[in-house]
C-alpha positions as a Markdown table, in Angstrom:
| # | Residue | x | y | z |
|---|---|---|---|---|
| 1 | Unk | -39.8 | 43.9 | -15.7 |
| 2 | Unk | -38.6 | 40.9 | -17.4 |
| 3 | Unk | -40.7 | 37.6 | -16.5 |
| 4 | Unk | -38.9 | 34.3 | -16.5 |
| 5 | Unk | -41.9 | 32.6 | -17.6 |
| 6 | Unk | -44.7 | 32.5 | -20.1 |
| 7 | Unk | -48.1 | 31.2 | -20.2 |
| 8 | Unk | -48.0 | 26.9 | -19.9 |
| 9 | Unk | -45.0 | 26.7 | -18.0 |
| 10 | Unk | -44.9 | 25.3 | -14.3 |
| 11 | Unk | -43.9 | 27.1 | -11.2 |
| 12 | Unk | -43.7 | 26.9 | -7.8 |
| 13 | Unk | -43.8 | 29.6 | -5.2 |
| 14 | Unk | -40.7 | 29.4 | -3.2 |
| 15 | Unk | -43.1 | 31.5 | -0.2 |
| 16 | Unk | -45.7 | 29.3 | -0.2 |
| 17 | Unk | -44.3 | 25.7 | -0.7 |
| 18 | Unk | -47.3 | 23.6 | 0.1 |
| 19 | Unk | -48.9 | 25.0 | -2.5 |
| 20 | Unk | -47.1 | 22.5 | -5.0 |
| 21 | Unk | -46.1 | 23.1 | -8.4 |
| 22 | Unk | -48.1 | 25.6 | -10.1 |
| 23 | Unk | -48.7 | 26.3 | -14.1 |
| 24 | Unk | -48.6 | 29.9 | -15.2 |
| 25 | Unk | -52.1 | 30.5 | -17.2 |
| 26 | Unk | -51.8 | 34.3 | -17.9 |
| 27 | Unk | -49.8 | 37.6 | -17.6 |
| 28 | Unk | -51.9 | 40.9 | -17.6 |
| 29 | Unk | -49.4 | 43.7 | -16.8 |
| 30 | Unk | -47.2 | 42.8 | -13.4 |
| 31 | Unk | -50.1 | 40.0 | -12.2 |
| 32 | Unk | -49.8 | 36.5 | -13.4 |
| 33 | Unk | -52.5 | 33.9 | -12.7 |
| 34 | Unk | -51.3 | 30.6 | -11.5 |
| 35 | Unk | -53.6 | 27.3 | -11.3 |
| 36 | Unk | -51.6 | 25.6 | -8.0 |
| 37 | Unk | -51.5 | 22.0 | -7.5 |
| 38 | Unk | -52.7 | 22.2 | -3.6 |
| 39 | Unk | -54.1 | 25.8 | -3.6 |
| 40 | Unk | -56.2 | 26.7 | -7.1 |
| 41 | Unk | -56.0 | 29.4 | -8.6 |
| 42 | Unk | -53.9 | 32.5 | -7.7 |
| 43 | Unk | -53.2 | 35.9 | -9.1 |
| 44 | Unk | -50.1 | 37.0 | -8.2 |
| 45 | Unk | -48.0 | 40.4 | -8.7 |
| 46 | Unk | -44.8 | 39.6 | -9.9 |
| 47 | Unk | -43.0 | 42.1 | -8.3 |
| 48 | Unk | -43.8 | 41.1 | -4.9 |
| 49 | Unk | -43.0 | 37.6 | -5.4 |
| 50 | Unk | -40.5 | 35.7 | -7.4 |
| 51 | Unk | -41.9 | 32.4 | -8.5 |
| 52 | Unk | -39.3 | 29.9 | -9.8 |
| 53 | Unk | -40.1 | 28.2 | -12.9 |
| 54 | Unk | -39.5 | 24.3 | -13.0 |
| 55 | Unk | -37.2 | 23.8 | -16.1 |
């Protein structure tokens, strides 16, 4: 799996808009943590959602 993002760039989650723009803080594997805007912190498994990075 090829990620379109690295560590320090920002994101949003195109499933969950309200949770604002996002900024990618790790990659472990398939699971990226994410420090949203409106929601905290989320670990997410890349191949079940597609988040969109903010270029």
């Amino acid at each position: 799996m090829i990620l379109d993002y690295e560590p320090g760039d920002k994101v949003t989650n195109p499933n969950n808009k309200d949770w604002g723009i996002g900024q990618v803080q790790s990659i472990i594997n398939d699971k990226v943590t994410v420090n949203f805007e409106n929601a905290g912190k989320k670990v997410i498994i890349a191949k079940n959602v597609e988040l969109k990075r903010i270029k």
